[in-house]
N, C-alpha and C positions, 0 to 999 in steps of 0.2 A: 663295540657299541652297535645298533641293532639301527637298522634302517629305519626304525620308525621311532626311537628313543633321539636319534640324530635331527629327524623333522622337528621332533616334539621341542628338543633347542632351539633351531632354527627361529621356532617362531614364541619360543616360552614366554617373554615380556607381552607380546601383542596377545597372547592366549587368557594371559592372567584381567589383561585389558578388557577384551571380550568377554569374559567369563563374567567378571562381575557384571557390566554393562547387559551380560545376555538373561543372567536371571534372577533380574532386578523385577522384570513383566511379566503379571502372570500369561499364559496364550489365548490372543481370544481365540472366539467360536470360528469354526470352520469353514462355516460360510459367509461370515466375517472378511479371514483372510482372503477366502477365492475373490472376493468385490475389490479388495485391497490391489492386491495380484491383477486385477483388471485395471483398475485407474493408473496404476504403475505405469504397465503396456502400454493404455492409452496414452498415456503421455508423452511414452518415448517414439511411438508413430504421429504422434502431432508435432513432431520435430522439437521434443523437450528434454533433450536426455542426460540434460545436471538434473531436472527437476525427476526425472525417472530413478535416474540414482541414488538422490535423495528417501525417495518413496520406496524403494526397494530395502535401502538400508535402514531404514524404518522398522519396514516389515519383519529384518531376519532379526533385528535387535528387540521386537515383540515376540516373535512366534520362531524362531529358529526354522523358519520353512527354508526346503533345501530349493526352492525352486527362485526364493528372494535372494541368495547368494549368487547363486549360477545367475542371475539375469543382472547384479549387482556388478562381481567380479567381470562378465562380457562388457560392460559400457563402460566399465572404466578401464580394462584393454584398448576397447574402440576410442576411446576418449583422449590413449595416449597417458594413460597410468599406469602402467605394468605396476610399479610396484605396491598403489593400491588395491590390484585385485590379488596380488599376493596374500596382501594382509586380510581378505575379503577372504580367500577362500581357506588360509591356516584358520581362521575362523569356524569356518563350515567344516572342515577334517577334524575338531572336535567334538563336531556332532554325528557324523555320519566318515568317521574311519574306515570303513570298507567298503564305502560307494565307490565305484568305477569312475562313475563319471565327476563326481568333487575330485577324487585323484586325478584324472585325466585333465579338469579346469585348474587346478593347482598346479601341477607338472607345467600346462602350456603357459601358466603366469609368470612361472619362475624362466622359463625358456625364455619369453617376449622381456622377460629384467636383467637378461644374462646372465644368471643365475645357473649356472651348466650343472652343477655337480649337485643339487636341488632336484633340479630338471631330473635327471638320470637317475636318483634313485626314487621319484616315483614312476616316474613309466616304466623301471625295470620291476613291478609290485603289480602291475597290470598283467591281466591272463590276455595275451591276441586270438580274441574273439574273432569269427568269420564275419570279413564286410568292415574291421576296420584293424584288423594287424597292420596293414601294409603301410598306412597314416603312422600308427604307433610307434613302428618299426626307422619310420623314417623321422620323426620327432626324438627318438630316441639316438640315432645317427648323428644330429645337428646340436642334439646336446654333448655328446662325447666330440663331435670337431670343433665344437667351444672351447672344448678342454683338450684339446690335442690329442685324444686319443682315437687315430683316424684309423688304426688296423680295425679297431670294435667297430669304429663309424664303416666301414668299409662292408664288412659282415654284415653287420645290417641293412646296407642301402645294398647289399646283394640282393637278400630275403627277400627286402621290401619292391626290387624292382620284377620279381615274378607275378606282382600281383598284376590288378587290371587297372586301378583306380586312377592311379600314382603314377604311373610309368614315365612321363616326362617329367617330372618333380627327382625321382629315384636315379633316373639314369643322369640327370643331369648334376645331380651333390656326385655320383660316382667318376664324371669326368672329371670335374674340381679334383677330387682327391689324388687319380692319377694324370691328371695337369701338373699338381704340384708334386707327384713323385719325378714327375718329364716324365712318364713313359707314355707316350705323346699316340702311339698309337692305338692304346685300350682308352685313351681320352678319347682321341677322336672316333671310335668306333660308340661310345658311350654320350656321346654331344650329336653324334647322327641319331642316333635311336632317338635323341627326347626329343630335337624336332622337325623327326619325323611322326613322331605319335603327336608332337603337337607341333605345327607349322607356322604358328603363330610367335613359338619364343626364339624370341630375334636374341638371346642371349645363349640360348645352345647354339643359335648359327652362329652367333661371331666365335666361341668356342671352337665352334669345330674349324672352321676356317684358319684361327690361328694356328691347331692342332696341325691342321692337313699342310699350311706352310712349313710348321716346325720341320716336317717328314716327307718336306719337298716335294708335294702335288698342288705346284703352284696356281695351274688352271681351276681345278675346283676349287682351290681356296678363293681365288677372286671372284668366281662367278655367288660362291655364297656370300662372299661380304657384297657381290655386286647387288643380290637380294635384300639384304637387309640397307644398302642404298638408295634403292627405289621409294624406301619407306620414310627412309629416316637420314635426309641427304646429307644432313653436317654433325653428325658425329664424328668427332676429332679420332675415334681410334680408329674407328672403319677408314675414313680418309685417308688417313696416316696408312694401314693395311693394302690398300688400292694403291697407294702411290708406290710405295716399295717393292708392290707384286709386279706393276709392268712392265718394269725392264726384264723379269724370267719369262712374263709370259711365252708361251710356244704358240696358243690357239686367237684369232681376231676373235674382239669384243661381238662379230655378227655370230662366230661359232658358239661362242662360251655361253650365249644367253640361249641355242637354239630357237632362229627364227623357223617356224613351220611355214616352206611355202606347197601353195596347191600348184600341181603337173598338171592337173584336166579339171572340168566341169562333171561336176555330179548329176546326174540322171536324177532328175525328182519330178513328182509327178504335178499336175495340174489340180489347183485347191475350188472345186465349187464351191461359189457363197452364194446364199440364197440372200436376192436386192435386197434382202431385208437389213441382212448381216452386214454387207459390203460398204464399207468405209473407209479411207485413204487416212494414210498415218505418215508422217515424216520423222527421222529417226537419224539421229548427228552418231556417225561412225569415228571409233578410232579415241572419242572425247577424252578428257581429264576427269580424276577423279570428284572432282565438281561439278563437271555435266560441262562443262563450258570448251570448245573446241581447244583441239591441240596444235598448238606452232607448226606447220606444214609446208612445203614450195613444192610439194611435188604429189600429183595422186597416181598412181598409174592402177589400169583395171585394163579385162577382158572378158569380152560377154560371148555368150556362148554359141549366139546366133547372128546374123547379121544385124545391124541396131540403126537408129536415126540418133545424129544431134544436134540439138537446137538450142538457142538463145534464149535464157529466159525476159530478157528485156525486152523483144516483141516477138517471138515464136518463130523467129523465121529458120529454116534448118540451116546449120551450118556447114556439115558433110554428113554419109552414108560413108558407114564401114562393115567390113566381114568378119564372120564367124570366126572365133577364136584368137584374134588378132590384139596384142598387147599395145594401146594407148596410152600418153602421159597428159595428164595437166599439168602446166606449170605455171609458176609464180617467177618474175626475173624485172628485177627494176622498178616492182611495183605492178607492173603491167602481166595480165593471167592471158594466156594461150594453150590451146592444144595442139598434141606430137603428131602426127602422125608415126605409123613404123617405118615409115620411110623418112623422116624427119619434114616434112611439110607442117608450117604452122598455121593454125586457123585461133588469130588473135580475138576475145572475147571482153566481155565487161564486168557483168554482174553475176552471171553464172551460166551453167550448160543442162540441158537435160538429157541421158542417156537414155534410148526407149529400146529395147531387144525386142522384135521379130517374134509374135509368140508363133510357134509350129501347129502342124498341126500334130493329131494324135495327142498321148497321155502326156508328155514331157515338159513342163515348166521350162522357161528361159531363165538364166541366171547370169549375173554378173561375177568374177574374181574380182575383188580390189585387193592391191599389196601392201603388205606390211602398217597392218592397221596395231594401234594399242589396243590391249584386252588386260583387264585387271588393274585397271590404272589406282596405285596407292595399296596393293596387296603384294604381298610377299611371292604370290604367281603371276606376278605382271608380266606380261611379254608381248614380244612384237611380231605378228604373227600376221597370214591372208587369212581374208574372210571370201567366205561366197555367199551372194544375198540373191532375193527375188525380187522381181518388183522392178524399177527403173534407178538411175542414179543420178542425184544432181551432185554437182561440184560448184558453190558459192564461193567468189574471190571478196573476204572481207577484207575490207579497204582499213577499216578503224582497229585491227587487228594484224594486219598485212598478212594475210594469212589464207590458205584453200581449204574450203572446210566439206567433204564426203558427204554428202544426206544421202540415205535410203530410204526410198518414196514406194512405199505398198501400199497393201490390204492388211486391214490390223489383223485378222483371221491367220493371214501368213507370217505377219510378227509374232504374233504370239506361240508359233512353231519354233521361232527361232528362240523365243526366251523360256519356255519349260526348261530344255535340257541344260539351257545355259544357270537357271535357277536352283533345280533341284535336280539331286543325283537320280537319273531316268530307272534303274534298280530298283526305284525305290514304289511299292503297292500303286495301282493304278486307280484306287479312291483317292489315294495323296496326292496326285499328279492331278486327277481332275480336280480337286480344290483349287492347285496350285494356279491352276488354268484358270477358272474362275476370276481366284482375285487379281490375275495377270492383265484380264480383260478389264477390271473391275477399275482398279489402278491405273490402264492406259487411259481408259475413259476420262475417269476422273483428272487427271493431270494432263492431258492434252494441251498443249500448246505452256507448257511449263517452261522452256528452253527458244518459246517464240521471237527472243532476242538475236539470236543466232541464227534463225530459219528454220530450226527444226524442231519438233513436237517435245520429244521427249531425246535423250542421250541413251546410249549402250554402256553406261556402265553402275553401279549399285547407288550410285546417284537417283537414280530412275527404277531402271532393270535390265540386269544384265543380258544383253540383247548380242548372238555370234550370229545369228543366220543361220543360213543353209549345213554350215559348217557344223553345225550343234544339234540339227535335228535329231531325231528321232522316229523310230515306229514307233513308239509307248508312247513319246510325247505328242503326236500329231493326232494321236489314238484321242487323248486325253483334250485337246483343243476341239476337235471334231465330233465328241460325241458329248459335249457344254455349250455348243455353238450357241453365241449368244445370250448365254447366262452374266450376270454379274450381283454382286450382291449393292444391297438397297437398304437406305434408311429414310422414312419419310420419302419415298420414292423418287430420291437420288441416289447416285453411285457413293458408296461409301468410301470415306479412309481405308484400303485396302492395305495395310502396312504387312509385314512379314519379317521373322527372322528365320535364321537359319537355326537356332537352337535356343528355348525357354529359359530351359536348366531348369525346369519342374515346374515353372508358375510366373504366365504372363503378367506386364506389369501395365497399370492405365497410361492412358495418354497423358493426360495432367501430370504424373511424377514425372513422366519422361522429360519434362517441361515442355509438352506440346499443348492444344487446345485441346480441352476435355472436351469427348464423344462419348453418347451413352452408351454406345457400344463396342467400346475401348476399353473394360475396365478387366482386374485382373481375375484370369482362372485357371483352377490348376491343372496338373497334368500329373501332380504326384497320385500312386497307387497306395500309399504305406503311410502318408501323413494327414492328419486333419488343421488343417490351415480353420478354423472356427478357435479352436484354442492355440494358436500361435502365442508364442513367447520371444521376444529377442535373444534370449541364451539360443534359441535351435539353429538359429542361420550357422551358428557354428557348427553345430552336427550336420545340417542338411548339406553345408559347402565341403567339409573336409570329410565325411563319411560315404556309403554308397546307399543312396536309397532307390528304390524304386517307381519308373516316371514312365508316361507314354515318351516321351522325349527322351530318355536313357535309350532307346535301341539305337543299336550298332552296325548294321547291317546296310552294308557302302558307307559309312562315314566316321569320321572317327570318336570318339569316346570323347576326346579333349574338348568336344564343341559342349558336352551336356556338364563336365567337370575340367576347370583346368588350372594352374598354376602360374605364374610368373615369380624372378627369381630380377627383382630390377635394385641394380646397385647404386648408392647413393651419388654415387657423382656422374652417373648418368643420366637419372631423376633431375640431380642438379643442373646440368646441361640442359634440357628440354625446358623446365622451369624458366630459368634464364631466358632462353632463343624465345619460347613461343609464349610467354608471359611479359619478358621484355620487365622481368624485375629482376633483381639479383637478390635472394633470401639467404645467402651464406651455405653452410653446410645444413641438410636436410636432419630434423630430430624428429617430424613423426607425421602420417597422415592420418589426417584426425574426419571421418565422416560425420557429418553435421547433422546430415536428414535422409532417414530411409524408412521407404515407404514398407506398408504391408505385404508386398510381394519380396521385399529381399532387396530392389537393387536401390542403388544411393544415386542421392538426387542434391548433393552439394557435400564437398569436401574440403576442407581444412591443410593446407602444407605448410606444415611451420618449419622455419630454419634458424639459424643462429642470427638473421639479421633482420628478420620479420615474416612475413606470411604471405599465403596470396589463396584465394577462393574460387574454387572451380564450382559453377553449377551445368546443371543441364548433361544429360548421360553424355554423348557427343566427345563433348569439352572434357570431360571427368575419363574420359575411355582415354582420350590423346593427349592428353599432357600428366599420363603420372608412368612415365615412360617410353622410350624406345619403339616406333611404331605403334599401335591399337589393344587398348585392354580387350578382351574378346567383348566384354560386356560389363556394364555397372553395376553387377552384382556379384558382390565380393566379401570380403573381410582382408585386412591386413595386418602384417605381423612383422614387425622391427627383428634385426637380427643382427649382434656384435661378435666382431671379432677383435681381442685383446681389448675389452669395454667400449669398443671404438664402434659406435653403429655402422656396419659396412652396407646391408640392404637392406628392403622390404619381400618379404613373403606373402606373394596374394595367391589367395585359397576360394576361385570365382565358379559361377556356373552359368552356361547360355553362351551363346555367341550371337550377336547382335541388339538392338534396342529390347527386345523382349517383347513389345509392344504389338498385339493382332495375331497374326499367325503364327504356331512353331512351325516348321517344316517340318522338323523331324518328330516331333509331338505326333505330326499329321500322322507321317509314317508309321508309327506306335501305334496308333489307334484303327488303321485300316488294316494293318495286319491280325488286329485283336474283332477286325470284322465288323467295323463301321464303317458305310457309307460315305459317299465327299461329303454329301447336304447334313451329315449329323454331324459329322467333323469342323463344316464351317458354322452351322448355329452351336458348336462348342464355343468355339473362338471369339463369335463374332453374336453373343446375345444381343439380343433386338434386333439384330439387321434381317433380313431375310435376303431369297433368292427372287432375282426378279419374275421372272415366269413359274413360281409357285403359286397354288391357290390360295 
């Protein structure tokens, strides 16, 4: 029997269904259906999408258009029907039998129904066309390891993982398969590569982790589960992994995380600000992922020149020290004092102020402070020296019991420190000077955000990530210095300066974000290849799982996975998080059901039903951290159910962007100044209505 006589069974009862029901109408006029085809849409962006589906299936049971199907069968996917859009698109394969893409929406319906051997013989009827074999190839894979036949699934996630698109998706179904053969070291070789292409999937690190134990390299397996610790403190397997690995370990918990400390003070030069520019900024070192000080009893630093300290409670000095000489503060019985290196204590109250000796000649004075956090709540978190400009205060809060770091500059000299710490310095110097812009733009605007604590703003993406001296740059300091004093401006104030690190083709407004709508918040693309004017909800599927073409797609310093990326999160660890950070208990997970997504792609309230109720995620934020495992990159996604032995085991997310989407791409930037745009055209892309403050 013949692959397409076996469909034609498959669905004969539901064909005969449709058949009469389809031409029963005669079709109206064509311009008819397009108005049709419009109210649909509209519906399902105005967060209506039974009533979109309604309206759709309308339409293909009037007019047999193939575009009422494909947007039919997507929402009720999305909606948590697979086997409705089965029946939706066997439907449409009577109309249009040799379209790729009905084959392609059929195949992936029958795959999201577990339906494998369905699945498999339409995608093995597909030609792998350039730009989306490697998707095909790998659908085509997780249909045959439905069905056990993992040698074919193997061969294919070979193919599929040459390509560019896929590559942490690809390698990582290929550690699974030789996980389960044990041959534990093409696992672990194949669990490194995916996240390393993608650093974000905390499920190829616990993979390889377990691998690299299996094969007895007990150090790196704990430092990568100690990664995915950072993030995600109580997961029972990671925990469970950690405790068993300590007694092998051979290396201390300070080598395995490599602290970076500084031997000497850097050579950096003296920053003129013209009185115009020159403005003092306070800046909490070391913070939590929240912006809010880290638990601490101890600061230690070394400045580079001889310095004064004083009391901030009435200014009076407390000692004079020399150049290069390593100081502690400490915290002990409640009560805060300083070291000397000789061990002499000079007891204090409220806090200290550090001043260094500026020299003369070219050379800025700097301070080392140790073992500051950087990355706090990212998968490169680490404990690392900083060396900053400027002076140093050390606050003893009392309501915290705790020493808290401020770095006291010139915002001019901050803003040295957070280019490179922001955006990869490689990257075009119109992209850098925007970046600088909205750095200043940003500091402005939020000043005294963290004024609880004593300090303006924090160092970490709380704010912006802010290393210091440690991070400059010549490109970066290039790109501060020659914006001196720009910021952009609405109604001539400093605007919402927002930024991500990656679009994923089309920024999304303030309002979906569920922030306060800004007129110049609102979304615009970055795609080269697509016209967003006739948007349809079927595309987010091709846009998220195919490659198209973006200023934000370039690759150059950074990785691929931030513009397209994957996750691969299994249900009882979805279940886990649910529980802890929802603080409900919904049973076993059966589907995540998006509720409302706006016109740019990303969702802005989600659905998680389980066998014993539900629970509702709104706001990107919330929707990123609670549908697994550490941080979805970004809220614009699709996802897709996936069983093994009928038993739903994960969800497959198919996302694009890395962060809110919301103002700037960074990498979009990058795209566009390579392609020979200006920063001022790049930032009135992003940011219509606003302008540049000292433009005409």
């Amino acid at each position: 029997m013949s692959v397409r006589v076996k469909l034609t069974v498959l669905g004969s009862i539901l064909m005969i269904f449709f058949s009469a029901i389809l031409s029963a109408a005669p079709a109206p006029q064509k311009d008819d259906t397009a108005r049709q085809l419009k109210e649909a849409a509209d519906l399902y962006f105005s967060y209506e999408p039974q009533e979109s589906l309604k309206k759709y299936l309308q339409i293909s049971k009037d007019t047999h258009h193939k575009d009422a199907f494909l947007n039919a069968a997507f929402i009720a996917m999305e909606q948590g029907s697979p086997k409705q859009a089965v029946d939706i698109m066997s439907a449409a394969h009577k109309y249009y039998p040799n379209d790729d893409t009905v084959t392609e929406f059929m195949a992936e319906a029958y795959l999201a129904d577990g339906q494998y051997s369905a699945a498999e013989m339409l995608l093995s009827l597909l030609v792998a066309k350039p730009g989306r074999a490697e998707f095909l190839y790998i659908n085509l894979a997780r249909a045959q390891m439905g069905m056990g036949e993992d040698k074919l699934a193997l061969y294919n996630l070979q193919t599929a993982a040459k390509g560019k698109n896929h590559r942490a998706l690809s390698n990582y179904l290929l550690g699974l398969l030789y996980e389960k053969e044990k041959n534990y070291q093409k696992a672990a070789q194949h669990f490194k590569k995916a996240s390393t292409y993608d650093h974000q999937s905390l499920e190829a690190k616990e993979h390889y982790a377990a691998a690299l134990a299996k094969l007895g390299d007990y150090n790196e397996a704990y430092r990568q589960y100690r990664m995915i610790y950072s993030l995600e403190k109580n997961l029972s397997s990671v925990n469970k992994a950690m405790a068993d690995l300590r007694p092998r370990l051979t290396k201390t918990e300070k080598e395995l995380t490599a602290t970076k400390e500084i031997s000497k003070h850097t050579f950096v030069k003296k920053f003129l600000i013209p009185p115009q520019d020159a403005q003092e900024i306070r800046i909490g070192l070391g913070t939590r992922s929240s912006g809010r000080p880290s638990a601490r009893k101890t600061v230690k630093f070394s400045p580079s020149h001889n310095f004064t300290v004083k009391e901030l409670q009435n200014g009076k000095k407390l000692v004079r020290g020399k150049a290069k000489e390593e100081w502690t503060a400490e915290l002990k019985d409640g009560k805060a004092f300083l070291l000397s290196p000789k061990g002499k204590k000079y007891p204090f109250k409220k806090g200290i102020r550090i001043t260094v000796d500026v020299p003369s000649g070219e050379d800025a004075p700097t301070i080392i402070v140790r073992a500051l956090m950087s990355g706090a709540g990212m998968t490169w978190a680490s404990v690392d020296d900083k060396e900053f400009r400027g002076d140093l205060e050390i606050l003893h809060n009392t309501a915290l019991n705790t020493l808290v770091p401020i770095n006291v500059l010139m915002l001019e000299e901050y803003l040295e420190g957070v280019i490179s710490s922001e955006m990869p310095i490689p990257f075009p110097i119109n992209a850098l000077r925007a970046q600088a812009v909205l750095a200043r733009t940003y500091a402005l605007k939020h000043k005294g955000k963290h004024r609880a604590y004593g300090y303006d703003l924090c160092d970490t993406q709380n704010c912006q990530v802010y290393k210091g001296v440690s991070a400059e740059s010549e490109r970066g300091n290039a790109s501060v210095e020659s914006t001196m004093g720009e910021i952009m401006v609405y109604n001539q104030k400093p605007i919402e300066a927002v930024f991500s690190a990656n679009c994923g083709g089309i920024t999304q407004s303030a309002k979906d974000a569920g922030w306060f709508e800004h007129a110049y918040l609102h979304p615009v693309s970055d795609y080269k290849d697509f016209d967003f004017d006739h948007l349809q909800p079927y595309h987010f599927k091709d846009l998220l799982q195919h490659a198209h073409d973006a200023y934000s797609r370039y690759d150059k310093h950074v990785s691929l996975a931030a513009y397209r990326w994957t996750r691969v999160v299994e249900e009882e660890e979805l279940r886990q998080v649910i529980r802890r950070k929802r603080r409900k208990d919904i049973g076993r997970i059966t589907a995540i059901i998006p509720l409302r997504r706006g016109r740019s792609g990303y969702v802005s309230r989600v659905q998680v039903k389980g066998t014993k109720g539900s629970v509702i995620l709104n706001k990107e934020n919330v929707i990123r951290g609670n549908l697994g495992p550490g941080m979805l990159r970004s809220s614009y996604f699709i996802v897709q159910p996936n069983y093994e032995k009928k038993k739903l085991k994960n969800f497959v997310f198919y996302g694009g962007g890395w962060g809110h989407g919301v103002g700037f791409c960074q990498t979009g930037a990058a795209g566009r100044a390579e392609a020979g745009q200006d920063y001022k055209t790049i930032l009135y892309h992003y940011f219509p209505k606003a302008k540049l403050n000292k433009d005409k």
